[in-house]
Structure formats: C-alpha cells, structure tokens
C-alpha positions as CSV (number, residue, x, y, z in Angstrom):
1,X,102.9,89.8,114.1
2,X,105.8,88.3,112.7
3,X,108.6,86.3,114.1
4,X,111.4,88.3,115.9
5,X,115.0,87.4,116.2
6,X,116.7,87.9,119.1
7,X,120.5,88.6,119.4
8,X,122.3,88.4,122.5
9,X,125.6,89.5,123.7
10,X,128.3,91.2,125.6
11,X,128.2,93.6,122.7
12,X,131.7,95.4,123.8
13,X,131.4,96.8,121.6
14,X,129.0,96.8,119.1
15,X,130.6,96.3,115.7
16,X,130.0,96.0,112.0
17,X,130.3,92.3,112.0
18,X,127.6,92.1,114.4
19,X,125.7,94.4,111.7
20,X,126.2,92.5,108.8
21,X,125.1,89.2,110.0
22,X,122.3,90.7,111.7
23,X,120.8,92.3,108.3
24,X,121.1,89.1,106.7
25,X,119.4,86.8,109.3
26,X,116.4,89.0,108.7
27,X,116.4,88.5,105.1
28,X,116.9,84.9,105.4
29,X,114.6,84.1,107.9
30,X,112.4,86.8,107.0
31,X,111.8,88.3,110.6
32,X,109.8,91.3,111.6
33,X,112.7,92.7,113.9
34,X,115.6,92.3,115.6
35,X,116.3,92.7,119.0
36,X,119.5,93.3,120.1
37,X,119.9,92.6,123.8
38,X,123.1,93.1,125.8
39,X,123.9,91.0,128.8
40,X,124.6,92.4,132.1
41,X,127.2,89.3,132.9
42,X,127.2,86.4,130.3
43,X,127.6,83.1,132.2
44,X,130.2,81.8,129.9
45,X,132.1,85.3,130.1
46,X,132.2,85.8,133.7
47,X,136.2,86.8,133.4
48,X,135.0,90.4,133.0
49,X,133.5,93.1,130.9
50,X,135.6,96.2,129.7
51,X,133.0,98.5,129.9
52,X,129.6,99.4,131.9
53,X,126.3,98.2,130.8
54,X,125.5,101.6,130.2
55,X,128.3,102.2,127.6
56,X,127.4,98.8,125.7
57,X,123.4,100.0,125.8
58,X,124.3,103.6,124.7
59,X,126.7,102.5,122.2
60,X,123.8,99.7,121.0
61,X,121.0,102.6,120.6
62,X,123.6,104.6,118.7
63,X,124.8,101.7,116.0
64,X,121.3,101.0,115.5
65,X,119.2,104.2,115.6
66,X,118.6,104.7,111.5
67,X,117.7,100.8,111.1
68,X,113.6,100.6,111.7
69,X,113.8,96.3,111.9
70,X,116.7,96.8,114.4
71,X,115.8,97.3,117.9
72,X,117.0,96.8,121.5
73,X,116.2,95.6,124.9
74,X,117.7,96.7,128.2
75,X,116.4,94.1,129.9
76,X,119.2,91.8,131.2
77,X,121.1,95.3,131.9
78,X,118.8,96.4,134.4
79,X,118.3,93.0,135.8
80,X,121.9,93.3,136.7
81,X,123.6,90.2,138.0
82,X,124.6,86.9,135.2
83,X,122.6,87.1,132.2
84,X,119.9,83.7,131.9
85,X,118.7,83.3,128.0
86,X,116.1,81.4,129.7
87,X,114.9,84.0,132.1
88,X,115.1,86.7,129.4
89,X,113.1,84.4,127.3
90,X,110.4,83.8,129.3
91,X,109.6,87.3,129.9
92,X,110.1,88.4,126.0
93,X,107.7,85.6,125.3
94,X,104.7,87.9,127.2
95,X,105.3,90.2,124.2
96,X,106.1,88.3,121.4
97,X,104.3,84.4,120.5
98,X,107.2,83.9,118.1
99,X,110.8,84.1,119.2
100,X,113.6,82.6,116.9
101,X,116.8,82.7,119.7
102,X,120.3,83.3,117.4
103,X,123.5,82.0,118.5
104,X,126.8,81.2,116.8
105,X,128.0,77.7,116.0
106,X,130.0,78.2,119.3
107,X,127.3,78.4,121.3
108,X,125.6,75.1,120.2
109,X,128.5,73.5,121.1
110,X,128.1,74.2,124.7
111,X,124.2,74.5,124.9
112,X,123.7,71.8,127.2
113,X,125.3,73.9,129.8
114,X,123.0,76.6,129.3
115,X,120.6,77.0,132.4
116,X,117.6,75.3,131.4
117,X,118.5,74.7,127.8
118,X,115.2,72.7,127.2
119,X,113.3,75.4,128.3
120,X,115.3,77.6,126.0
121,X,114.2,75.2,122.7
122,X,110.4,75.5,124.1
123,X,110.6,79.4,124.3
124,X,112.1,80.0,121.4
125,X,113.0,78.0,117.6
126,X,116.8,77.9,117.8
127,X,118.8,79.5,115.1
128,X,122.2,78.6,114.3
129,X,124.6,81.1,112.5
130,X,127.4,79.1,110.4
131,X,129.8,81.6,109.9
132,X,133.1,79.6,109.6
133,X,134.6,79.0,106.5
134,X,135.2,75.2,107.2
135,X,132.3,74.1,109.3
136,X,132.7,72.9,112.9
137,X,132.6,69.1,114.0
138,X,130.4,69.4,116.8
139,X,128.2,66.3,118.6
140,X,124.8,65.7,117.6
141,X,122.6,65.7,120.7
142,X,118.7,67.1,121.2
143,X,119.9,70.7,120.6
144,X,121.5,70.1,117.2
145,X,118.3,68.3,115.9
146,X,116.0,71.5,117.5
147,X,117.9,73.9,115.6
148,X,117.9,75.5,112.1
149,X,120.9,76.2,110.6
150,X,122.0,79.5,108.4
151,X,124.5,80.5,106.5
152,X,125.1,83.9,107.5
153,X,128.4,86.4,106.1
154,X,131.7,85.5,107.4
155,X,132.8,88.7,108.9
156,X,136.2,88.1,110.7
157,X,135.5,91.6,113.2
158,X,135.9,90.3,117.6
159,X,135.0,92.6,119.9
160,X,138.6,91.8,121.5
161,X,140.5,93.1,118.5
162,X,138.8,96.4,118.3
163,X,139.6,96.6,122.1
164,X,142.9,95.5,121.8
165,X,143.6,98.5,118.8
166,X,141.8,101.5,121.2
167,X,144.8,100.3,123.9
168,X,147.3,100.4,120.8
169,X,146.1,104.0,119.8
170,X,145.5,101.9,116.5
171,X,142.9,103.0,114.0
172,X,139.9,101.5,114.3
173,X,138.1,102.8,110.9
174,X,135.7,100.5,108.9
175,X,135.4,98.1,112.4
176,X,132.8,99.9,113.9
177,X,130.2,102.9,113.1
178,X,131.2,106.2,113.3
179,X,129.3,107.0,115.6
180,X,130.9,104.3,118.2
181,X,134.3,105.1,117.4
182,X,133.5,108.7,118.6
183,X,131.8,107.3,121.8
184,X,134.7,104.8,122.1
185,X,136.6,107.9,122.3
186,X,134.6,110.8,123.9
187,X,134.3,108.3,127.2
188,X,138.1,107.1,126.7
189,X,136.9,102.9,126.7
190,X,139.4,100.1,126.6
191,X,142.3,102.2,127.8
C-alpha cells in the first residue's frame, strides 16, 4: 500500500478550491488516496461552525463521490467534542503504515500549539501546502525542518465567502459543485 494523504478541516463547506489543491497534492506526492476528514470542532476554530457535522459529512460524500483516490472519514464527526490531529492520527495509523498529514502554510505557523505536535511529526510525514503568491515569513523551529514543502494551485475560494454570498442571495456558481450548491440550498445553510 501506498502513502495516503490526509486533509483535514471544518469543510463548511466543501469547495472547489479545496478540490483543486487536493488533485494536485496526489500527483505531486504521488499518494494512493486522499482522505478527506472533517472536524467535529477544530481547536483553533472553536468560535463556531455554521452548519452540523452531518451537513459538512453529506456535503463531503457528495463533492467527492465520482473521484476513486478521494475518500472520506467520519471519524472526528462521530467522536464529537474538539477535533485532536493527534488522536485522529493515532487511530488512522492502525490502518494505514504511511500517513503524509497536509496543512496550509498557516497552520505551520502555529503548530507548536497543536496538542502533541511531536507526536503528530512521528505519526505522520508533514506536508506543507504553499499556496500564497508571496511566501510567508514564518520561524524556523523543529516543525519547519520535519516538513516537506509543496507548491500546490493558488485558488483564492474561503469557505467564509461562499457563506457570506448564500446570506447575500448571491450566486454562488463555479465556487462549489453542483451538487453542493443544491444541498446548500435544499437544507437552506448559512441563512
């Protein structure tokens, strides 16, 4: 078995950007799958979620159903409570010997705040995305010199934009699948 990729997130919702990028870090880095998981609570988003666990999951399984190297996890949503990378980690690791973890430049930045960061590096290779145009100056500590860096697409798409438009009654075309913007819509979200 090859090395999976995992992709974490509040994933609300799901969006194109989230797509893109995915694709190419498993051309680049040549992974087997993808695993999408969504967190129940993300300890460095604890201000909130807009929508249930359930909605992010569903809409998940629907962006990615057609794509056989993209797959999903519902583990840290029926866990319930904040959402530990390290906790998540140890119990993918049961399953699969070779985990590349994939944050953005953002996270990296804060990593040593992670619970058990150190653990996280021994579970899992860490993968950096680079998506900004002008790269970030960020301190070089352990976690920098653990982790590989990638150039992956820079898709300007947030999560908080896409909500912010379904409030608006503003299109949101060519952000996110079809088949989200129909969910989006058929459960009335982010109103």
């Amino acid at each position: 078995m090859k090395r999976v990729g995992i992709l974490g997130g509040t994933f609300d919702p799901i969006h194109h950007g989230h797509l893109i990028t995915a694709q190419a870090l498993m051309e680049i880095r040549n992974l087997e799958k993808i695993i999408f998981i969504p967190c129940y609570i993300s300890p460095h988003k604890t201000d909130g979620i807009n929508s249930s666990g359930q909605d992010r999951l569903n809409m998940l399984k629907l962006a990615i159903k057609d794509v056989p190297y993209f797959t999903f996890s519902p583990l840290e949503i029926e866990r319930g409570g904040i959402s530990y990378t390290v906790d998540t980690l140890r119990e993918l690791k049961n399953v699969y010997p070779e985990i590349e973890l994939i944050i953005g430049m953002d996270n990296l930045e804060k990593f040593y705040t992670w619970k058990e960061p150190d653990e996280v590096i021994r579970l899992a290779q860490l993968v950096v995305m680079q998506r900004q145009a002008k790269p970030r100056e960020i301190p070089i500590d352990r976690f920098y010199e653990a982790a590989e860096f990638i150039r992956t697409p820079f898709i300007e798409i947030k999560a908080t934009t896409i909500r912010q438009r379904v409030r608006q009654n503003l299109p949101i075309d060519f952000l996110v699948p079809k088949e989200i913007k129909e969910y989006i819509f058929r459960y009335n979200l982010y109103k």
